[in-house]
N, C-alpha and C positions, 0 to 999 in steps of 0.2 A: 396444576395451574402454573404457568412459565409468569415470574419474576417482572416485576418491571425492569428492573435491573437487567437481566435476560433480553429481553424486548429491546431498550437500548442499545445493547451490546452487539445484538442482533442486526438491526435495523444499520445503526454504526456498521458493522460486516458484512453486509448485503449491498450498502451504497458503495464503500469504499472497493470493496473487493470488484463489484461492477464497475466502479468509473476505471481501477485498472486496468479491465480487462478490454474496456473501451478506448484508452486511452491507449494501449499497448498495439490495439487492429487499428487503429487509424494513423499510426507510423507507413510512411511509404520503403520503409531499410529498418529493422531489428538488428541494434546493437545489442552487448552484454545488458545495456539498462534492461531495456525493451523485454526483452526476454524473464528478465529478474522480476519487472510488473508485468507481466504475464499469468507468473509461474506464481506468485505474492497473489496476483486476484485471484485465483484459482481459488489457490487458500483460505484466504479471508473468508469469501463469498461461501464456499463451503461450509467455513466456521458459523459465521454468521447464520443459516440455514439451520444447523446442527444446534444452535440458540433453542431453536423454536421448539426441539423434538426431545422426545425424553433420554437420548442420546445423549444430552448437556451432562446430563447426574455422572456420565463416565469420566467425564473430561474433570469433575471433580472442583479443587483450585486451580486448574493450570489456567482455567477459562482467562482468567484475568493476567495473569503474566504472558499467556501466549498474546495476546493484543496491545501490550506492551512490545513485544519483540516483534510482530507485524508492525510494528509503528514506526520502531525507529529500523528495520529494514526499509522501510516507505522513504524515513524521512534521510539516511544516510546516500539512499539509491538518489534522491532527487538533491543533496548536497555532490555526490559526485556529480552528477550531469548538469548541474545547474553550473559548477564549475569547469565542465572540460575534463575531469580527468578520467571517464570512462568514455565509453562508446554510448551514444545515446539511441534515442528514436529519431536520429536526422533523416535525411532525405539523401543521403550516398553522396554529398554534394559540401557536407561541413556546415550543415545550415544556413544555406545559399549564401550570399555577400554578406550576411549581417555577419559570418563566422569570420570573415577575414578573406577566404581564398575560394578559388572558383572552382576547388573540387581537385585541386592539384593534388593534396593528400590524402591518406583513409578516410573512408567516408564515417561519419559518425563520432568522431573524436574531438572535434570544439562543440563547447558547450553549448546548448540553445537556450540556457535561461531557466529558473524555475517554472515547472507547471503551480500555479497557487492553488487553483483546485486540488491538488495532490496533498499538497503540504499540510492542507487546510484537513484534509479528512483523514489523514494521519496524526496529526496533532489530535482533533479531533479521536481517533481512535486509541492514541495513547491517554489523554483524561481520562476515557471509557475503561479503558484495563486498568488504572490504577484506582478508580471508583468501582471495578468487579471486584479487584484484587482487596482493598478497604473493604466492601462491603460484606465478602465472603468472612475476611478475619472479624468483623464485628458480631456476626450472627452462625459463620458456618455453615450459613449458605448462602447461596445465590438466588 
C-alpha cells in the first residue's frame, strides 16, 4: 500500500516535473535555463512515477532530500532567469522590447521575469521533501 505521504510527493513530481517539461517545449530558442528545466522535469516526473511503484522502498530516505534539491535547483534556475544572468527560454530576440534591445545581443541573456507557476510548484515541491524528509525520520518510513 503507497503512503499518503507517497501520493503527495508523487502527485507534487508528476505536476511539477510535467509543467517543466511543458514549459521548457513552448520556448521558441533554448537557452542554458531551458535546457536545465528540461533535463529537472525529466527527473522530477520520473521521480514522481517511481512514488507510486514499489521502486520507492529503493530510494529509501533519499525520497525526501532528493525533492528538496529538485526544488531549489527549480527555484535557483528561475532566480537566475528571472534576473538576466543566465540564458533563458527567450525568443533569440532578448525578450522582444520589454528586454531593452531589438535583438542587437545574444539572444537569451536578459531576463524575462519569473514564471510564478514554476516558483510556485517548487516551493511547493520543496514543503513536500522536507514533509518526506520529517516524515521518514518520525516513523522510518514513508
Amino acid at each position: 500500500m503507497v503512503s499518503n505521504t507517497r501520493l503527495y510527493g508523487a502527485a507534487i513530481g508528476v505536476v511539477s516535473g510535467g509543467y517543466s517539461l511543458w514549459s521548457a517545449s513552448t520556448a521558441t530558442a533554448m537557452g542554458t535555463s531551458g535546457w536545465l528545466m528540461a533535463l529537472l522535469g525529466v527527473v522530477v516526473l520520473v521521480h514522481g512515477v517511481v512514488l507510486l511503484t514499489e521502486y520507492a522502498d529503493r530510494l529509501g530516505d533519499a525520497s525526501g532530500p532528493l525533492m528538496i534539491g529538485y526544488a531549489v535547483l527549480m527555484l535557483l534556475n528561475q532566480a537566475l532567469f528571472g534576473t538576466g544572468i543566465t540564458g533563458g527560454m527567450g525568443n533569440g530576440m532578448n525578450g522582444g522590447m520589454g528586454g531593452g534591445t531589438m535583438g542587437g545581443t545574444t539572444g537569451g541573456t536578459m531576463g524575462m521575469g519569473w514564471d510564478a507557476g514554476m516558483v510556485a510548484l517548487a516551493v511547493l515541491m520543496l514543503l513536500s521533501g522536507v514533509i518526506m524528509t520529517q516524515h521518514t525520520a518520525d516513523d522510518g518510513r514513508m
